[in-house]
C-alpha positions as YAML, in Angstrom:
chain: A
units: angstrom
residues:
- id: 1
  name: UNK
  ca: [-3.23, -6.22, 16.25]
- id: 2
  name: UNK
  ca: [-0.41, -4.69, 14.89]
- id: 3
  name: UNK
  ca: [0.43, -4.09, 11.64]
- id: 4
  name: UNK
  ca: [3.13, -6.45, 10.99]
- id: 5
  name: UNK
  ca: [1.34, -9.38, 12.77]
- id: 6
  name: UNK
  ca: [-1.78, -8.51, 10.18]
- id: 7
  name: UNK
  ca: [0.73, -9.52, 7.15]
- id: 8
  name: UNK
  ca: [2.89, -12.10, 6.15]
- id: 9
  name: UNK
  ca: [6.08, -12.20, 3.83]
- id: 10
  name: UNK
  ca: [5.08, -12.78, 0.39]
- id: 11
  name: UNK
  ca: [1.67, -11.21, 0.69]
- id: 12
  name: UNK
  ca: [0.70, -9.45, -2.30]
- id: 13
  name: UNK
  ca: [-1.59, -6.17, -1.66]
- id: 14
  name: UNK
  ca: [-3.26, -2.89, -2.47]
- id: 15
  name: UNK
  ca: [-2.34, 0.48, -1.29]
- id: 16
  name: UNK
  ca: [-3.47, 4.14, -2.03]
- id: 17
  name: UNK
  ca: [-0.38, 6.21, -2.59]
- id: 18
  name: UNK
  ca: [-0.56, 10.31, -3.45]
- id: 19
  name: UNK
  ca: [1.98, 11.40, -5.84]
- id: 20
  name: UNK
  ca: [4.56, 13.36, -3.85]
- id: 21
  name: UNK
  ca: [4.63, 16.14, -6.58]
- id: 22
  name: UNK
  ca: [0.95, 17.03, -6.76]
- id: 23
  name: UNK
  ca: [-1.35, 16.21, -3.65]
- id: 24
  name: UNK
  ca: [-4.80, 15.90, -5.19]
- id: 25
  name: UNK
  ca: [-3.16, 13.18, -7.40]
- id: 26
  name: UNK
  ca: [-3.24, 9.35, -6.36]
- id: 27
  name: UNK
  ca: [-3.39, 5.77, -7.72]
- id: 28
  name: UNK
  ca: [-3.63, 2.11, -6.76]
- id: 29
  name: UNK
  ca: [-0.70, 0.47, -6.68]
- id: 30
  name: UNK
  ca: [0.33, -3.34, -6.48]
- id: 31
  name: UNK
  ca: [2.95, -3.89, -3.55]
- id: 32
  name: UNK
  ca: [4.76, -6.54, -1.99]
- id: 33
  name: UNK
  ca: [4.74, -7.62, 1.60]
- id: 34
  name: UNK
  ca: [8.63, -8.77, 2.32]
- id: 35
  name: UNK
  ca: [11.14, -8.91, 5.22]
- id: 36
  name: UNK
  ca: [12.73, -5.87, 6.15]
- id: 37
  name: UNK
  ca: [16.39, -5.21, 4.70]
- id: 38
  name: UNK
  ca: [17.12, -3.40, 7.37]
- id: 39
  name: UNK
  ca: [15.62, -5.77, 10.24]
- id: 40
  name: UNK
  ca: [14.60, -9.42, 9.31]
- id: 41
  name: UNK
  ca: [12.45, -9.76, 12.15]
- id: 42
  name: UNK
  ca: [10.15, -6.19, 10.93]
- id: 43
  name: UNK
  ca: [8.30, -6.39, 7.93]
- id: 44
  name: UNK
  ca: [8.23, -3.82, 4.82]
- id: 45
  name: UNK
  ca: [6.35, -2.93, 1.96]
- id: 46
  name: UNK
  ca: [7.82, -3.35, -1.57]
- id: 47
  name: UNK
  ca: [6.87, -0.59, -3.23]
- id: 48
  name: UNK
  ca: [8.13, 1.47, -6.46]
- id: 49
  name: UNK
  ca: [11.58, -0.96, -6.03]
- id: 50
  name: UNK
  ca: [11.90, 0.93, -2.56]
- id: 51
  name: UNK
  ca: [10.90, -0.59, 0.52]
- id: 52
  name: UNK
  ca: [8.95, 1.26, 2.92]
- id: 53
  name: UNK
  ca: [8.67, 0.44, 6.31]
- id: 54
  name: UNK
  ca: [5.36, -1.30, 7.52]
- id: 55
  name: UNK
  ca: [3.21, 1.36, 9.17]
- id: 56
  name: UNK
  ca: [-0.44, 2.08, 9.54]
- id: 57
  name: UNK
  ca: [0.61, 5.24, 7.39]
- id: 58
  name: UNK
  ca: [-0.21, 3.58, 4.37]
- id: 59
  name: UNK
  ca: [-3.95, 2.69, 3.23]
- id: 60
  name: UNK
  ca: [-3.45, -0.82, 2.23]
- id: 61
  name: UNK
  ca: [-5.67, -3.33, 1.17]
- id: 62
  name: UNK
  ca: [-6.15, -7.40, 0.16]
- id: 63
  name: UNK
  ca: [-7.77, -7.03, -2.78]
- id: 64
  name: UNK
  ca: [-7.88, -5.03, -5.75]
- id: 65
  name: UNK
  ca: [-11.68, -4.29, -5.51]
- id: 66
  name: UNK
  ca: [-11.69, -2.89, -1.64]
- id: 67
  name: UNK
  ca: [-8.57, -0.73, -2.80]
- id: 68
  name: UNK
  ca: [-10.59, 0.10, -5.86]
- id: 69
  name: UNK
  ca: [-13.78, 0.99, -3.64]
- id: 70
  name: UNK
  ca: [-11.96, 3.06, -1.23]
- id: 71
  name: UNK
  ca: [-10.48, 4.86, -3.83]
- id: 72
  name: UNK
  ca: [-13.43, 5.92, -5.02]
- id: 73
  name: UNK
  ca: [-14.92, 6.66, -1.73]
- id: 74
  name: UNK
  ca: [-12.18, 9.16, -1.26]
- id: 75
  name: UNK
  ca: [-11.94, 10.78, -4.78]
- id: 76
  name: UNK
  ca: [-14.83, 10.19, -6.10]
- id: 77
  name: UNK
  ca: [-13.97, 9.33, -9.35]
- id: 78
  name: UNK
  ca: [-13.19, 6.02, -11.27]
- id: 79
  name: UNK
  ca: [-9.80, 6.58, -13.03]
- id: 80
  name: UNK
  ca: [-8.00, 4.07, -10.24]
- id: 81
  name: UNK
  ca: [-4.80, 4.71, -12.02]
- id: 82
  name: UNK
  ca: [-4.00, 8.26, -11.86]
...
């Protein structure tokens, strides 16, 4: 399926992002699922007051918890928040 048939406008979700500065340093962050201002008929994510188009580059989840778990299946470590 692809990714912008998986989400609808509105949608609130999950994603891991990596601070652009400093590589080994990431968070969860709470984004927004919304048309694209640039094509209605794409979708983007709402992220950071930028929107980002929807791609498969970003690890986005549903819920809190499976962004939570993932997080910590990659790093290893509880501090979700950077």
């Amino acid at each position: 399926m692809e990714i912008n048939q998986a989400y609808q406008p509105g949608e609130v979700v999950y994603v891991i992002i990596r601070n652009p500065h400093a590589q080994n340093v990431a968070n969860v962050q709470e984004a927004a699922i919304v048309a694209s201002p640039d094509d209605s008929s794409q979708l983007a994510l709402f992220l950071y007051e930028t929107y980002y188009p929807l791609t498969d580059e970003f690890a986005i989840y549903r819920t809190l918890e499976e962004a939570e778990q993932a997080y910590e299946n990659v790093f290893g470590i509880d501090d979700f928040y950077g």
